[in-house]
C-alpha positions as CSV (number, residue, x, y, z in Angstrom):
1,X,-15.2,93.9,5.5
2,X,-11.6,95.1,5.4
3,X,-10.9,91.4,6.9
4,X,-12.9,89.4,3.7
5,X,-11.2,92.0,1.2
6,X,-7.8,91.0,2.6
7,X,-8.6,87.4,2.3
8,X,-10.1,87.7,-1.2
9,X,-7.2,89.6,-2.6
10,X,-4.6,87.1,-1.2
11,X,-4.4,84.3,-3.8
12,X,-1.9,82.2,-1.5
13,X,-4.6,82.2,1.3
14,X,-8.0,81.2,-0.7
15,X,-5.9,78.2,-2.5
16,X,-5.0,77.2,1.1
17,X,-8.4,77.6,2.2
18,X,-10.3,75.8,-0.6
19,X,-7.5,72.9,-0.9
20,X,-5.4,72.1,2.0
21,X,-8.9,70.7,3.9
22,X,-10.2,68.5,1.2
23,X,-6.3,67.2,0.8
24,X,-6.0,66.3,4.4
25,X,-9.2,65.0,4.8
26,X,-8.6,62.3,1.5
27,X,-5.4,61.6,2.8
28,X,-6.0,60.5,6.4
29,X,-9.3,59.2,4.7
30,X,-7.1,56.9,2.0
31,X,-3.9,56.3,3.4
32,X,-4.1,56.2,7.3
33,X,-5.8,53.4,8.1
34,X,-5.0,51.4,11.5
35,X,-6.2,48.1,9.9
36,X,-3.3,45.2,9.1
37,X,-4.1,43.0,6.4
38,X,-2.5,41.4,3.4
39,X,0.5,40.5,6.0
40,X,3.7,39.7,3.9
41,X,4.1,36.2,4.6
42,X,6.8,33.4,4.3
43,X,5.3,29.9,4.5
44,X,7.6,26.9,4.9
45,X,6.0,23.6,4.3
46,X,8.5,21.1,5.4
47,X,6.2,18.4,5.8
48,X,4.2,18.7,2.7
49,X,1.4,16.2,3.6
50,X,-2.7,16.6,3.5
51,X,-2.4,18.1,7.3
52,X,-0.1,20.9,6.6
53,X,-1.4,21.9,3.3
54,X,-5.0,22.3,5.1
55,X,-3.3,24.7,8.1
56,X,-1.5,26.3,4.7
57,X,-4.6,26.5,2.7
58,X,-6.5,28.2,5.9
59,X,-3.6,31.0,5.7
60,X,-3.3,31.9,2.3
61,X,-7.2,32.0,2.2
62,X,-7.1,34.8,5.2
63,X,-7.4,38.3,4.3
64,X,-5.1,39.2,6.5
65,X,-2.0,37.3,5.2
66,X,-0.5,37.5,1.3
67,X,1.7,34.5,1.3
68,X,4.8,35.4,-1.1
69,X,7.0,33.4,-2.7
70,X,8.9,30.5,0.3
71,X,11.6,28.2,0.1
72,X,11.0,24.3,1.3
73,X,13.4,25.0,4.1
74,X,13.2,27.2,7.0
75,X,17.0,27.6,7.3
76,X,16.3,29.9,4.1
77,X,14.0,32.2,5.5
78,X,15.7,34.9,7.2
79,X,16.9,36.5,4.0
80,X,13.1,37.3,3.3
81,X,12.6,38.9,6.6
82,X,15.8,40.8,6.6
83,X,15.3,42.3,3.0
84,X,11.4,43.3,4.2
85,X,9.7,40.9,1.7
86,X,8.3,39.2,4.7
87,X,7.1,40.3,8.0
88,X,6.2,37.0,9.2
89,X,7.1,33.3,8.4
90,X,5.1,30.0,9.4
91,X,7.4,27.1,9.6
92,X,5.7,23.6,9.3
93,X,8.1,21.0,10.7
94,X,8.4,17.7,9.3
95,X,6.6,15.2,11.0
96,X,3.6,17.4,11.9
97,X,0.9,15.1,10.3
98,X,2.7,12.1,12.4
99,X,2.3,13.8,15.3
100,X,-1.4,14.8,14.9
101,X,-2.1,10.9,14.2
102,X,-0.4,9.6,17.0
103,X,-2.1,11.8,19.4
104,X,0.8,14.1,20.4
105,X,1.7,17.5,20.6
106,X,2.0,18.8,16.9
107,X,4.2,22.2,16.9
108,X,4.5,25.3,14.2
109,X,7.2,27.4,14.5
110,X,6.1,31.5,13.5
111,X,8.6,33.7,13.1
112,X,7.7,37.8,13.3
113,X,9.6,40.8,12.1
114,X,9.9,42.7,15.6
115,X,11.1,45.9,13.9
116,X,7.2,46.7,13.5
117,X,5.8,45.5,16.5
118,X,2.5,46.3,15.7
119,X,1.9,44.3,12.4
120,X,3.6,41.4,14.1
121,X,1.5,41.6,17.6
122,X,-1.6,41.6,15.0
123,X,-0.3,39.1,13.1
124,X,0.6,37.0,15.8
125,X,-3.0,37.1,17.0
126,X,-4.1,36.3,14.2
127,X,-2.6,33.2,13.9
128,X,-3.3,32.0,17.5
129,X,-6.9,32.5,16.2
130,X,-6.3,30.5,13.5
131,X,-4.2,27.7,14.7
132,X,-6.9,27.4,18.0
133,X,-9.7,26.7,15.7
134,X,-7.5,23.8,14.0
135,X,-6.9,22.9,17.3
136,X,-10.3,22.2,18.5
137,X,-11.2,20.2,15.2
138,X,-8.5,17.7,15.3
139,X,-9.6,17.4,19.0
140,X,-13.2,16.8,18.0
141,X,-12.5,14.4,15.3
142,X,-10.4,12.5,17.7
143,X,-13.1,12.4,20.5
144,X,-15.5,11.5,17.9
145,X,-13.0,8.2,16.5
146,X,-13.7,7.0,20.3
147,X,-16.7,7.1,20.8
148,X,-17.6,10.0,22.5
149,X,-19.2,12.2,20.6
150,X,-19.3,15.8,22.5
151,X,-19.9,18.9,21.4
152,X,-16.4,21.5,21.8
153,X,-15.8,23.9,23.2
154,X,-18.0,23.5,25.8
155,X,-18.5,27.5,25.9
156,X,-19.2,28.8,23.0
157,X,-18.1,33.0,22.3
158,X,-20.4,34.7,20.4
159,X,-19.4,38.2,20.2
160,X,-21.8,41.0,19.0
161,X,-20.1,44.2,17.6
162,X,-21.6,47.2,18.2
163,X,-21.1,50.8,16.7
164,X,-18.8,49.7,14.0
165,X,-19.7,46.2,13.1
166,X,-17.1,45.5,10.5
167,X,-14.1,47.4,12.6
168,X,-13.7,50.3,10.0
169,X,-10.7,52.3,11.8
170,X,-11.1,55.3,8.8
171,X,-14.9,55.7,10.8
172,X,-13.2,56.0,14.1
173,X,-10.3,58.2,12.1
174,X,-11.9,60.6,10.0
175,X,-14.2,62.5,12.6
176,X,-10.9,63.3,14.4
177,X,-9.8,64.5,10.6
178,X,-12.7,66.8,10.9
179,X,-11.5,68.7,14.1
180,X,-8.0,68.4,13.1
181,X,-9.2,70.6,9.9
182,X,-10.9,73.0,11.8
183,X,-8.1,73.6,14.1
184,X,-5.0,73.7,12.1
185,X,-7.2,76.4,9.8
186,X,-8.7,78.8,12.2
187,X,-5.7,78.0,14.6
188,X,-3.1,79.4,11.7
189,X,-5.1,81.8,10.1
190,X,-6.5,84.1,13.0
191,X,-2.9,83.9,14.5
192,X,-1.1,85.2,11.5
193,X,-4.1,87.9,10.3
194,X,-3.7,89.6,13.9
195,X,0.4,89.5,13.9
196,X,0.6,90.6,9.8
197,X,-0.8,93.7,10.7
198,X,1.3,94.4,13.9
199,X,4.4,93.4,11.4
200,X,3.4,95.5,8.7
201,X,2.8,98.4,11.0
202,X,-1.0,98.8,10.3
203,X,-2.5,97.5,13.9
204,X,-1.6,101.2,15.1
205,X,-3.6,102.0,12.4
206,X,-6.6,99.9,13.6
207,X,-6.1,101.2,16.9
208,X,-6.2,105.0,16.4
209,X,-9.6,104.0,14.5
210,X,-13.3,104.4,16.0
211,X,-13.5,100.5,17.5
212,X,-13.2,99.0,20.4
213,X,-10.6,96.6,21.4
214,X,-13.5,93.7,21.2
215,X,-14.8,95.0,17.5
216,X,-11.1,94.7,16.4
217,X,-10.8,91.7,17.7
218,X,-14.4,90.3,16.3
219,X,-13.9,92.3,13.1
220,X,-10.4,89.9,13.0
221,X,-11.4,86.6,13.8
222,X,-15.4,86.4,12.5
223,X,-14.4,86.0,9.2
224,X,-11.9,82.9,9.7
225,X,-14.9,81.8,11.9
226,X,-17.1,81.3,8.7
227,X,-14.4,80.0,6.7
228,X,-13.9,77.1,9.5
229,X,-17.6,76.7,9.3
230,X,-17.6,76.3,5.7
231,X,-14.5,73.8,5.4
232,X,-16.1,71.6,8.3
233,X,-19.6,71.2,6.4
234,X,-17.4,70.4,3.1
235,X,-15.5,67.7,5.1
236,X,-18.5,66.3,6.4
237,X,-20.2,65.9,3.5
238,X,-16.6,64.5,1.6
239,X,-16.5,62.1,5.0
240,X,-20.1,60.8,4.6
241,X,-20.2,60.5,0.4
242,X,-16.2,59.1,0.0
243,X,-15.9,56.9,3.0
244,X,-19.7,56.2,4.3
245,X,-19.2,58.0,7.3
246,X,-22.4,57.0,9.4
247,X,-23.9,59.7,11.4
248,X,-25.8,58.0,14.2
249,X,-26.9,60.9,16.1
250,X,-28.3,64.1,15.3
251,X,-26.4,66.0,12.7
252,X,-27.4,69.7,13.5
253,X,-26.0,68.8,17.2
254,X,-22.4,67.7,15.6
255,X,-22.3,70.8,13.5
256,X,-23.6,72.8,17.0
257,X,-20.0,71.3,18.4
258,X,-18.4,72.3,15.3
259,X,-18.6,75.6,16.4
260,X,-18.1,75.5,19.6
261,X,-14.6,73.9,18.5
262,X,-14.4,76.4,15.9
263,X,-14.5,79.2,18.4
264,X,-12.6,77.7,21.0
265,X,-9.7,77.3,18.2
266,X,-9.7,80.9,17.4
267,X,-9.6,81.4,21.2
268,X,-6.4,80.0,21.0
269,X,-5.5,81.5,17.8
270,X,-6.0,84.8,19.8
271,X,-4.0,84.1,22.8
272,X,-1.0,83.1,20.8
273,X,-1.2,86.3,18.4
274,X,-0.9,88.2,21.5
275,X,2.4,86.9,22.5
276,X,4.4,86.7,18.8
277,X,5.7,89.3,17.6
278,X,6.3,88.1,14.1
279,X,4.6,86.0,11.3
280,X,7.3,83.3,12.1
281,X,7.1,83.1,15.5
282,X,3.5,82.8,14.9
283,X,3.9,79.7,13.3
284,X,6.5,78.2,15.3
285,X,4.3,79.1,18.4
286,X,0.4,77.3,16.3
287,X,3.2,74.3,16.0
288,X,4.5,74.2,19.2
289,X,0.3,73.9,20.1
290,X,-0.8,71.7,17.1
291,X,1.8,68.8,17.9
292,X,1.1,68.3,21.4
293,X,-3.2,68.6,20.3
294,X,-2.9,65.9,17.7
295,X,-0.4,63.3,19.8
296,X,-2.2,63.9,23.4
297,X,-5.8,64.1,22.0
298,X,-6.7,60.5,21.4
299,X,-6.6,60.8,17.2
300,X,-3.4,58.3,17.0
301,X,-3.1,56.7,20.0
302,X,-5.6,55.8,22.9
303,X,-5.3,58.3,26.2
304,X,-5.7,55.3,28.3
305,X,-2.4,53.5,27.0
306,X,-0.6,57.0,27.8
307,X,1.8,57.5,31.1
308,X,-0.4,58.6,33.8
309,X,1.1,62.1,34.3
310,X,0.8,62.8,30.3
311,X,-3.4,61.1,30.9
312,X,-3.9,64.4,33.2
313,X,-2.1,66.2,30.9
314,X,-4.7,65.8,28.2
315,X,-7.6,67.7,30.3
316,X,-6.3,70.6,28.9
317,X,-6.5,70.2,25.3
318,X,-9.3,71.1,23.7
319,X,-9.3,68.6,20.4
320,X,-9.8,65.5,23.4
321,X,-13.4,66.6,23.6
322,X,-14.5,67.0,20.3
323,X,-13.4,63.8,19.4
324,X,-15.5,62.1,22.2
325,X,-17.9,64.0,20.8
326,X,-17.6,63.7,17.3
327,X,-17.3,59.8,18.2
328,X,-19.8,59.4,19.8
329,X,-22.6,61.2,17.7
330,X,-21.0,59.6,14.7
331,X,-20.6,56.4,15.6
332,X,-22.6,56.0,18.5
333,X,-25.6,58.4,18.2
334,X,-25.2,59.7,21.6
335,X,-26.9,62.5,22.7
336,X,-26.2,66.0,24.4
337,X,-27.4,64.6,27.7
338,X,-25.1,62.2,27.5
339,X,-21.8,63.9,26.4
340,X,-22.4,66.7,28.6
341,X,-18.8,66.8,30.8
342,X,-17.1,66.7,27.3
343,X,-19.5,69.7,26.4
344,X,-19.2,71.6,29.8
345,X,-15.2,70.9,29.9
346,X,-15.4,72.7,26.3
347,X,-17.2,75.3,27.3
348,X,-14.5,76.1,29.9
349,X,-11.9,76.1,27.9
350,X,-13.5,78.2,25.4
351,X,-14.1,80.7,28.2
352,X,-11.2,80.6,29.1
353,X,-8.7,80.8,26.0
354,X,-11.2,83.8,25.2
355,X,-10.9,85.8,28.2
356,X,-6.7,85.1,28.7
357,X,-6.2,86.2,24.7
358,X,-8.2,89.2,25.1
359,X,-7.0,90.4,28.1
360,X,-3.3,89.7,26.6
361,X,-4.6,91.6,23.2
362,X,-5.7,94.4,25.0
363,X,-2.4,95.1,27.0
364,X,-0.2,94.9,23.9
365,X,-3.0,97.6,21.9
């Protein structure tokens, strides 16, 4: 009770609470999206003829490319790439059209903006793609002139998407929004509730009172345990009504692992209280723990594409398993049978983070 009176009468902390979850959750939701379209791009028709208007016709058609304004000649392209109003450039040489009637090799010159190497390796796929399918018609239409009428390519790829048909990156980012919530809140809260009142000078307080070392520490950190509950079934709901967030599997088992993340997190937030001494170093110390959770855990990058060393590195942080989880129930409907490492390995580090910060607690009371 003392706990939810100190929360209630702390303006600051109920503002951070009720907004800084829905914020983070819209902007990751809005803003941080791994797809590339509407590509800035320069296209250079030096050959101007019914062949090079259809490739340029195919392009500006593409989602994926916005073609802006281009000079006739590609000796005046690089001032659009090096001022940023282009990151890529499609230079149809003269002659092109000549060279598809006479049977010969017809080439387009693509230019990409290497500073972001990600647009441009999408991009350049993307155009491959595009210029392959051209490809294969001119080849048909020229088999079919002589004669021989076949039917190209002679394997045909038919690929079936499965989990997230239209390749949505907010529905494999905003379930890793929803862990990140839960532990930056009960990671910074529980950690600074326990070290205020060491600072202040009222834990000796607490300690000369009737309780246990484990109902301080449960009269502490239930509280923030609600409050984490709370903010997850809000971003859950924001997740499922703002972005569609499907939810494949069964939602009462999600929520289940919720909690378990939620506890594990104040775990943590419990271990680290017991070795600052100050609000600041508290901070500095959830930081030093946040940073490596959010880059090691799978939410930007993929663990598989990581250094081997820093691949066994991630075992040990917690936020790698609810994601799987979260993932998988979301996107895949899986089941507790069949997510049950990432369960057990949660489990242990639960246990574990639990046992080390009360232990730690109880030598500095």
């Amino acid at each position: 009770m003392k706990e939810i009176l100190h929360i209630r009468r702390d303006p600051v902390v109920v503002r951070i609470i009720v907004v800084l979850p829905i914020v983070q959750l819209l902007l990751v939701g809005y803003a941080a999206q791994m797809d590339v379209e509407h590509i800035p791009t320069a296209l250079c028709d030096e050959d101007a003829t019914a062949a090079s208007r259809r490739i340029a016709l195919k392009i500006e058609g593409s989602r994926y490319f916005r073609v802006v304004p281009s000079p006739a000649d590609h000796r005046r392209i690089k001032p659009l790439l090096d001022a940023g109003r282009a990151r890529v450039a499609v230079i149809i040489p003269r002659g092109y059209q000549k060279a598809l009637a006479q049977g010969r090799q017809a080439q387009i010159g693509v230019v990409l903006d290497g500073a972001d190497a990600t647009t441009s390796r999408i991009a350049a796929g993307y155009l491959q793609s595009l210029l392959a399918e051209e490809s294969l018609r001119y080849l048909e239409l020229r088999l079919a002139a002589g004669g021989r009428r076949i039917e190209l390519p002679p394997v045909n790829l038919r690929p079936a998407l499965w989990y997230n048909p239209e390749l949505k990156s907010r529905d494999y980012m905003v379930p890793g929004v929803v862990g990140l919530i839960v532990l930056v809140l009960t990671l910074s809260l529980s950690t600074v509730a326990i070290v205020r009142e060491r600072e202040v000078g009222t834990l000796e307080r607490l300690v000369m009172a009737p309780l246990s070392p484990g109902e301080l520490v449960l009269g502490k950190l239930v509280p923030y345990l609600f409050i984490a509950l709370f903010q997850a079934a809000v971003a859950l709901a924001l997740a499922h009504l703002l972005f569609g967030l499907p939810c494949r599997g069964d939602p009462l088992f999600l929520y289940g692992m919720v909690v378990l993340f939620a506890i594990n997190s104040l775990g943590v937030g419990l271990f680290m209280s017991s070795l600052a001494r100050t609000q600041q170093q508290a901070i500095l110390t959830n930081v030093f723990f946040i940073m490596p959770s959010l880059l090691m855990s799978g939410f930007i990058a993929p663990i598989r594409n990581m250094p081997v060393v820093v691949q066994y590195l991630t075992y040990a942080i917690p936020l790698r398993y609810f994601l799987e989880i979260a993932r998988g129930v979301c996107l895949k409907g899986l089941t507790p049978i069949e997510v049950w490492p990432q369960i057990g390995a949660l489990v242990g580090l639960t246990v574990a983070v639990l046992v080390a910060g009360s232990l730690m607690l109880r030598r500095r009371l």
